[in-house]
C-alpha positions in Angstrom: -11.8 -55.1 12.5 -8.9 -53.5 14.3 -8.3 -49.3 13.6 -5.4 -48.9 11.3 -2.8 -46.9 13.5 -0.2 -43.9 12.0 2.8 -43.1 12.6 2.6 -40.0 14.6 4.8 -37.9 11.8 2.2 -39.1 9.1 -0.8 -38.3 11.2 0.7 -34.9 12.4 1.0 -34.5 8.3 -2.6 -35.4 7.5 -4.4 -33.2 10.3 -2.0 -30.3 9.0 -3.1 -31.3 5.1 -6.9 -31.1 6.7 -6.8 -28.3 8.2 -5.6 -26.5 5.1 -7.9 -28.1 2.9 -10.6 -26.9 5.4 -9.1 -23.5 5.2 -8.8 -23.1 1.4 -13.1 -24.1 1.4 -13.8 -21.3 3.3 -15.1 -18.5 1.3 -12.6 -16.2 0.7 -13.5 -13.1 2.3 -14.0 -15.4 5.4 -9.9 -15.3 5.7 -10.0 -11.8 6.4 -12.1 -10.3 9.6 -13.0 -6.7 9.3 -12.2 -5.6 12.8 -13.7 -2.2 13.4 -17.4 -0.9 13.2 -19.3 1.7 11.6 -19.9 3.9 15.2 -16.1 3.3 16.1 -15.0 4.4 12.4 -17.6 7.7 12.8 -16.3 8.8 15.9 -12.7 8.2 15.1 -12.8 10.0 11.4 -16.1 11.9 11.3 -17.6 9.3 8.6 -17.5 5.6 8.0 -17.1 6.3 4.7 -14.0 4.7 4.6 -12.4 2.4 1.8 -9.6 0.0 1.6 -8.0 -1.5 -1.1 -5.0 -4.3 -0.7 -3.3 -7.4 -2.2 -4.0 -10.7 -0.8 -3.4 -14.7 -2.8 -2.4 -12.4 -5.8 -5.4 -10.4 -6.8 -6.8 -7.2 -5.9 -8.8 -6.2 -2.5 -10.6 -3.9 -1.3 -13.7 -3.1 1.4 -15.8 -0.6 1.5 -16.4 -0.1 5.4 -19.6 2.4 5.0 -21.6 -0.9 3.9 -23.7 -2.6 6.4 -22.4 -5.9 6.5 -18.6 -4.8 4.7 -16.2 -7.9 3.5 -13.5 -7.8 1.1 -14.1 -8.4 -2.4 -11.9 -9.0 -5.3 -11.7 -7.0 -8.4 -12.4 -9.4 -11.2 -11.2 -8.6 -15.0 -7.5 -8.0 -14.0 -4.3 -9.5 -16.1 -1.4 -10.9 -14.7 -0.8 -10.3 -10.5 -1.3 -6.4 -9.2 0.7 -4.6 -7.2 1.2 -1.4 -5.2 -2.2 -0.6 -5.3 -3.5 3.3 -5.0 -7.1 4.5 -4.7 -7.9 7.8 -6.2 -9.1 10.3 -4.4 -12.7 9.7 -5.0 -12.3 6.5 -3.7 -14.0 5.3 -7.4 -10.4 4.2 -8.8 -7.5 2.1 -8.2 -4.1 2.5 -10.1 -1.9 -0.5 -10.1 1.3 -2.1 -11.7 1.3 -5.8 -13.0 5.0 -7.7 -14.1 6.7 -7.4 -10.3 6.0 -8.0 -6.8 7.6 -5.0 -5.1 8.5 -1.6 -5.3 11.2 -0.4 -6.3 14.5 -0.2 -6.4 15.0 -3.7 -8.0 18.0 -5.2 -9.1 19.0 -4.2 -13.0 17.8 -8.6 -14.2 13.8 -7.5 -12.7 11.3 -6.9 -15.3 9.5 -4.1 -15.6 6.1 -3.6 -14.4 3.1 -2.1 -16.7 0.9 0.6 -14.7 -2.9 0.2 -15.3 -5.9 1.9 -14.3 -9.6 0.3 -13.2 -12.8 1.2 -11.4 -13.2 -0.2 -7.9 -17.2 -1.3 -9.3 -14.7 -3.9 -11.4 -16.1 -2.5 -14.8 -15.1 -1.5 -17.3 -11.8 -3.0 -18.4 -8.9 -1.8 -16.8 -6.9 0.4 -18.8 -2.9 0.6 -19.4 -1.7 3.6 -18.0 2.3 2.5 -19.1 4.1 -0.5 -20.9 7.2 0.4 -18.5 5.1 2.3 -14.8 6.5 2.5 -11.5 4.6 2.9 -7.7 1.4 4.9 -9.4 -0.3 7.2 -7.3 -3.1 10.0 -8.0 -2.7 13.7 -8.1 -4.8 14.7 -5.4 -6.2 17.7 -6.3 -7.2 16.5 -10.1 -11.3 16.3 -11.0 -10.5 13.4 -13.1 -8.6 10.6 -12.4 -4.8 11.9 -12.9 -2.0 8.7 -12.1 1.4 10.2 -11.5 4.4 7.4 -12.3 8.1 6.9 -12.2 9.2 5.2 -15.4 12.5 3.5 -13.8 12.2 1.2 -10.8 15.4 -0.6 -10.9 19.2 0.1 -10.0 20.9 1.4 -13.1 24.8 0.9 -12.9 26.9 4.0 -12.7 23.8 5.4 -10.5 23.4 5.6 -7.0 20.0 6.3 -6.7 16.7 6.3 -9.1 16.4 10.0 -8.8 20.1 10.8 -10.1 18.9 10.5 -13.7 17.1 7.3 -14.0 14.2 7.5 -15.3 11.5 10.6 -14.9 8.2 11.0 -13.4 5.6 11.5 -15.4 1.2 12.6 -15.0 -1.1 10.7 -17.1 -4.7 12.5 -17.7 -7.8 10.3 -18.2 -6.6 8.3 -21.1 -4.4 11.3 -22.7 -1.2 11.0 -23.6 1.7 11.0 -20.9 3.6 14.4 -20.1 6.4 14.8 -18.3 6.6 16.3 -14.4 10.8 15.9 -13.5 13.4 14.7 -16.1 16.0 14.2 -13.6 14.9 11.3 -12.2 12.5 8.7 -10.4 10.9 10.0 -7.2 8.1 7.3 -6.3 6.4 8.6 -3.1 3.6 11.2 -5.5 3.1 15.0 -5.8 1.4 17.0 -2.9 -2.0 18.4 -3.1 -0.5 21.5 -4.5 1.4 20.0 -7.4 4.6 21.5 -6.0 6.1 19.0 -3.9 7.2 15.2 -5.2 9.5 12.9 -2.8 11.4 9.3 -2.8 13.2 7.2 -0.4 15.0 4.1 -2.1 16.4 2.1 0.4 19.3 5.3 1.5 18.3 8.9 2.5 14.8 9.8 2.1 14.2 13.4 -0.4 12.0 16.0 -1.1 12.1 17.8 -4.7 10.5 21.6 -5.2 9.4 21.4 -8.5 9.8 25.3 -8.5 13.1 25.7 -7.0 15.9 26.8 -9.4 18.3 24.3 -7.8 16.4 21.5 -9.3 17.6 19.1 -6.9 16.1 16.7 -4.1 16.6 18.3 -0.3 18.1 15.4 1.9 15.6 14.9 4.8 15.6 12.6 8.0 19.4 13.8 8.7 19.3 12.7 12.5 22.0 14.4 14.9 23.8 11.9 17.3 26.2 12.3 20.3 28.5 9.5 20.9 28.0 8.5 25.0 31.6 7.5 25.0 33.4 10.3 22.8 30.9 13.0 22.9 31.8 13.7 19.4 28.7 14.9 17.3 27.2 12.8 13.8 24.7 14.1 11.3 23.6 11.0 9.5 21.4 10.5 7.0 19.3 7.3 7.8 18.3 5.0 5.2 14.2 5.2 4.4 12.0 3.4 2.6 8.1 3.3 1.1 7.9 6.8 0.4 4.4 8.5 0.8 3.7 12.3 0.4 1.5 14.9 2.5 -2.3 15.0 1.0 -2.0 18.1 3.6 -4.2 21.5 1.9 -1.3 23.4 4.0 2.0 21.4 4.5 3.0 20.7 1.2 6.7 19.8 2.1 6.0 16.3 4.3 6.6 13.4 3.6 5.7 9.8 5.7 8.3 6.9 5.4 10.5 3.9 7.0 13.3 3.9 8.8 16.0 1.0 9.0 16.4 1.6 12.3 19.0 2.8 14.8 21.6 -0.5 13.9 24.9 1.1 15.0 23.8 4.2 16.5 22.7 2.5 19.3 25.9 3.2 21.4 25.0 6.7 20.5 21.5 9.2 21.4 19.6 11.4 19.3 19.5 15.2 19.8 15.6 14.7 20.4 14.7 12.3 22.4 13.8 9.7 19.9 15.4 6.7 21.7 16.6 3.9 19.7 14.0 2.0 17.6 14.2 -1.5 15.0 14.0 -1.9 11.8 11.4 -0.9 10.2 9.3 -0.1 14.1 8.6 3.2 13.5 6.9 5.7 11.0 8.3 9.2 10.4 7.3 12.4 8.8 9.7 15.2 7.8 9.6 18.5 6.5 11.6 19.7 3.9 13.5 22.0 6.3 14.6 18.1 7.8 12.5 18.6 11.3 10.8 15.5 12.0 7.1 16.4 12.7 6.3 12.9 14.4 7.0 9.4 14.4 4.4 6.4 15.1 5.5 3.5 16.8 4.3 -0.2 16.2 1.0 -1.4 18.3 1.6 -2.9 21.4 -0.6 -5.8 20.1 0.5 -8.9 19.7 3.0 -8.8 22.0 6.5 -9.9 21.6 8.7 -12.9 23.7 12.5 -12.7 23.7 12.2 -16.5 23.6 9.7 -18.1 22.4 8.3 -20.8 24.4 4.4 -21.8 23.0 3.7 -22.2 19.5 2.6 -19.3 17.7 4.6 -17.1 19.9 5.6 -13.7 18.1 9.1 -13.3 17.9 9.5 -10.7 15.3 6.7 -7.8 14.6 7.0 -4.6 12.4 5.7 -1.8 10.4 4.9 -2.9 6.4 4.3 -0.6 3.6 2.8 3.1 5.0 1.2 5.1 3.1 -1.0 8.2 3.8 -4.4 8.4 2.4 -6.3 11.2 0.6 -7.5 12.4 3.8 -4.6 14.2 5.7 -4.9 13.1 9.1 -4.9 9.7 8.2 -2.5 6.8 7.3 -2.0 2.9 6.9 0.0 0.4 7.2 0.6 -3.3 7.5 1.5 -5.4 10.5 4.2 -7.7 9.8 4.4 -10.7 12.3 6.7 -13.6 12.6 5.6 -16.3 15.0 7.5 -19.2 16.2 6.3 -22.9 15.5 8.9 -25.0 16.7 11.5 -25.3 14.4 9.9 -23.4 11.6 8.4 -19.4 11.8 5.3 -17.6 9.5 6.3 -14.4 8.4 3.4 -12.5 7.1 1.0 -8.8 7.3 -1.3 -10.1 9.8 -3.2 -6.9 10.4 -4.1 -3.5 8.5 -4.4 -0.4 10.5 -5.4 3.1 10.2 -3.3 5.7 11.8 -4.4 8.6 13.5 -1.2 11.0 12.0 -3.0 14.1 14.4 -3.1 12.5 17.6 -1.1 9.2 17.3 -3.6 6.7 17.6 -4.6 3.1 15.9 -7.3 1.4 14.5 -7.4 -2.1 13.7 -9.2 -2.4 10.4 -8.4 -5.3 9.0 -6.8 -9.2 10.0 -6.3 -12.8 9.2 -8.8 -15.6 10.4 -5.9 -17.6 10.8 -2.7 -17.0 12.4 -1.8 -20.9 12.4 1.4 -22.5 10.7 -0.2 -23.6 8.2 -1.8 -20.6 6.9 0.4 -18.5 4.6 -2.1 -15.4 3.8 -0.3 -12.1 4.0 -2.1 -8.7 3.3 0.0 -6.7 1.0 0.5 -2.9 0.1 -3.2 -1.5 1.8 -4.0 1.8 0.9 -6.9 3.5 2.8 -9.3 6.1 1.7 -11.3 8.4 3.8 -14.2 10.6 2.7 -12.8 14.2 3.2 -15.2 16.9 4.3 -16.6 19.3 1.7 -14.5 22.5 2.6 -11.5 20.9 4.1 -9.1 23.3 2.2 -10.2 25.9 5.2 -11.3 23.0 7.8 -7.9 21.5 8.2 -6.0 22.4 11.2 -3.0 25.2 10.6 -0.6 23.7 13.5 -1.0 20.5 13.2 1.8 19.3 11.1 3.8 23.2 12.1 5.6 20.9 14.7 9.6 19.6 15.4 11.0 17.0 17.4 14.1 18.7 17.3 12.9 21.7 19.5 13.3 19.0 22.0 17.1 18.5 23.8 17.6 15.1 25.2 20.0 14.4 27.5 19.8 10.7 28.8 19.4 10.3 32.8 23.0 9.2 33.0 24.4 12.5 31.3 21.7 14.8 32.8 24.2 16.2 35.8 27.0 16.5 33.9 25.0 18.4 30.8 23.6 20.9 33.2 25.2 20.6 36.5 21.9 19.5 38.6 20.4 16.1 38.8 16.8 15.5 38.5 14.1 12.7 39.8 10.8 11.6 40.0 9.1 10.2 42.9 5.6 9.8 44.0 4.1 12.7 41.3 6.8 15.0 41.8 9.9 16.5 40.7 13.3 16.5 42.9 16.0 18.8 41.4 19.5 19.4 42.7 19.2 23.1 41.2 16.6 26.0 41.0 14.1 25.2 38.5 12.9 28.1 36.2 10.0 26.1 34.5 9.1 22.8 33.4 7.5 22.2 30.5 5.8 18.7 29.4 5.6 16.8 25.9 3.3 14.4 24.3 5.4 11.6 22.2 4.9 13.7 18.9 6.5 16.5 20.1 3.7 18.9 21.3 3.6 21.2 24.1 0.7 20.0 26.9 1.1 21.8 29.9 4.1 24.0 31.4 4.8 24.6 35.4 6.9 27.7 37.3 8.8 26.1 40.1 9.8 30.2 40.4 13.4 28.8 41.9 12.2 26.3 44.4 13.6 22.5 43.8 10.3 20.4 43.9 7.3 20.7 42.0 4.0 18.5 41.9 3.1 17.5 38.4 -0.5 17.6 37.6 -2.2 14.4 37.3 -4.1 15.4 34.2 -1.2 15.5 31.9 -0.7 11.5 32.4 -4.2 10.7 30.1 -1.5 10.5 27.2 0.6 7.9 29.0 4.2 8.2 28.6 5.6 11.7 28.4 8.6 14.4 28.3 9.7 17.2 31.0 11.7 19.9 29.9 13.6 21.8 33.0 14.5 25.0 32.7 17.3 25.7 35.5 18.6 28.6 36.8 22.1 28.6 35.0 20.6 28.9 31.7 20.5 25.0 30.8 18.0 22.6 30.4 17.4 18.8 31.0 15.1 16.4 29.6 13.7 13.3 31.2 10.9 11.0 30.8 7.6 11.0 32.5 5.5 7.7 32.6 2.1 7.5 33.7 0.6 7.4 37.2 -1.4 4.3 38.4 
């Protein structure tokens, strides 16, 4: 008997249709690999009580990390496909929309969603929070489980955005009726801890409303200054912003975490505070409602990316999907999404969860995919994290932490640096060469803070200590002589 032999596109086809038929057997939760342990989660947030909750082959996730073997589970009893999960903030309750698979805005031909309400222990029922419910979040300071919700998720012609009169947002109480928080419009992101503060960012300038203000009208944050290299002409532009998410801060209200677009045609231009360029959707800001950016939060440097993509699987594409920060305030996450070359065809999909460390700028894997194959199309969708908050933390939580600006910062790229201030600077072998007489130079961490300052007192070298480089890259700001300053970059010793 002779071996029957394939054509090679046929048998390519039948080990891909085995290997996915393999991959569909294997328990569910064995698609997912909790990446992170219960001593790294203690020393990184105090506790490992630490919850997760996400959307994954249309149901409901979540994992509870403090277990000693943790896995995600699904949440059983659920009608129709969730979405936009939030967890309350006793991490016992999850509020959800069903009827779309996005946030909004949509276009004006989407349905509308329905916003309900369930236990994380699965039982009992869920419970309808809205017929028509929008991007549901908790108030955080409520006893009982309180869902705030935007009643208008979709563009609405003759408006230009949801908060100009679409829709309202509105609280509802434990199964009590609905009551109104703003008429004058849809602001998704929630309401800050101290019920003052509610924000929004729909795809064009990202907002901030004071519920108590008698202008009763959104403040415009994220309004970046830019200097043409070429004209030297000055732009204030409002960036577009997406996936809104407000401070669970006990002490800055007026934050709020969200997307950026990216730098697109601005990138003939620099930014007033050393922010570089970035991509679309690479980095994570926050704001203040006085529009100074208190930090920003680059992608992971893992998996790398290729300009040209030579093996299969190869990552051409990588970015930042759906932020939001948790109940605690120090802490955030967010999606990885990864597109990876397989020939002629690419995957697109949220490979990874992580937490972010919004204090000190640091990431934690929590969460990824067993498979990063072609044939797997698995995606992790809209993770929201929860972390168990000390008792006491109104008085625990730090007072400076988020009283920060990137724009205290002047940058001047290395090109315009002598003709800004007159002197030219550089960096060689741990020290600082200036042209002029320095005054002082002081040094930056990436979010902005101050980390160490020297007093040249008028000479034109200066050493720069070796334990400012534990934070990698860095800033210098010098102080000369005539009254100006320079800023250049400082990247870390060997």
């Amino acid at each position: 008997m002779h071996a029957k032999i394939l054509p090679a596109g046929r048998l390519i086809s039948n080990i891909k249709a085995i290997a996915f038929t393999a991959f569909m057997a294997m328990p569910l939760f064995a698609q997912f690999k909790v990446s992170v342990t219960s001593d790294t989660l203690k020393s990184r947030c105090g506790t490992d009580h630490v919850k997760l909750v996400f959307i994954a082959m249309d149901s409901l996730w979540y994992v509870d990390f403090s277990e000693s073997n943790p896995k995600p589970r699904t949440i059983h009893g659920i009608s129709g496909v969730p979405c936009t999960p939030a967890l309350s903030p006793d991490g016992n309750y999850i509020a959800y929309v069903t009827g779309v698979g996005s946030p909004p805005p949509l276009s004006s031909t989407a349905p509308n969603s329905t916003a309900w309400l369930c236990s994380i222990a699965g039982a009992p029922a869920p419970r309808k929070i809205a017929d028509i419910g929008w991007s549901p979040r908790f108030d955080l300071a409520a006893a009982t489980p309180t869902v705030i919700y935007a009643t208008c998720g979709k563009k609405t012609p003759g408006m230009d955005t949801l908060w100009k009169g679409c829709g309202k947002m509105c609280e509802w109480i434990d199964g009590s009726q609905p009551t109104d928080i703003w008429t004058g419009g849809s602001l998704f992101g929630g309401m800050s801890f101290n019920g003052r503060w509610i924000c929004t960012a729909d795809n064009g300038p990202a907002y901030l409303l004071d519920k108590t203000s008698a202008a009763n009208t959104p403040v415009m944050v994220h309004r970046l200054r830019w200097v043409n290299n070429k004209t030297k002409t000055d732009t204030l532009a409002p960036l577009q912003a997406c996936n809104p998410s407000i401070s669970s801060s006990r002490l800055f209200f007026d934050a709020m975490m969200y997307l950026d677009v990216g730098t697109g045609d601005m990138a003939h231009s620099y930014h007033s505070a050393n922010l570089g360029a970035w991509g679309m959707h690479s980095r994570i800001f926050i704001s203040r409602s006085s529009n100074s950016i208190a930090g920003y939060y680059d992608m992971p440097a893992d998996p790398p990316l290729v300009d040209n993509a030579e093996n299969p699987g190869d990552v051409v594409i990588k970015s930042w999907e759906s932020p939001r920060w948790s109940n605690h305030p120090y802490f955030a996450s967010a999606a990885l999404f990864v597109e990876r070359s397989f020939g002629e065809k690419t995957t697109d999909r949220n490979e990874s969860v992580y937490m972010i460390n919004l204090k000190d700028s640091s990431y934690l894997k929590l969460l990824s995919l067993t498979d990063t194959t072609e044939t797997n199309t698995l995606s992790m969708e809209f993770p929201w994290l929860w972390v168990e908050t000390p008792q006491g933390f109104d008085t625990l939580e730090d007072r400076q932490w988020l009283n920060r600006s990137m724009d205290a910062v002047l940058w001047h790229p290395s090109d315009n640096s002598a003709k800004a201030t007159g002197y030219r600077i550089v960096l060689m072998q741990g020290k600082i060469f200036s042209t002029g007489p320095m005054i002082s130079v002081e040094f930056y961490s990436l979010n902005g803070k101050s980390i160490g300052k020297l007093l040249p007192e008028l000479k034109r070298s200066c050493s720069i200590p070796r334990d400012l480089f534990s934070s990698g890259l860095l800033f210098g700001v010098c102080a000369f002589s005539n009254g100006k300053q320079s800023v250049f970059k400082v990247a870390a010793l060997k």
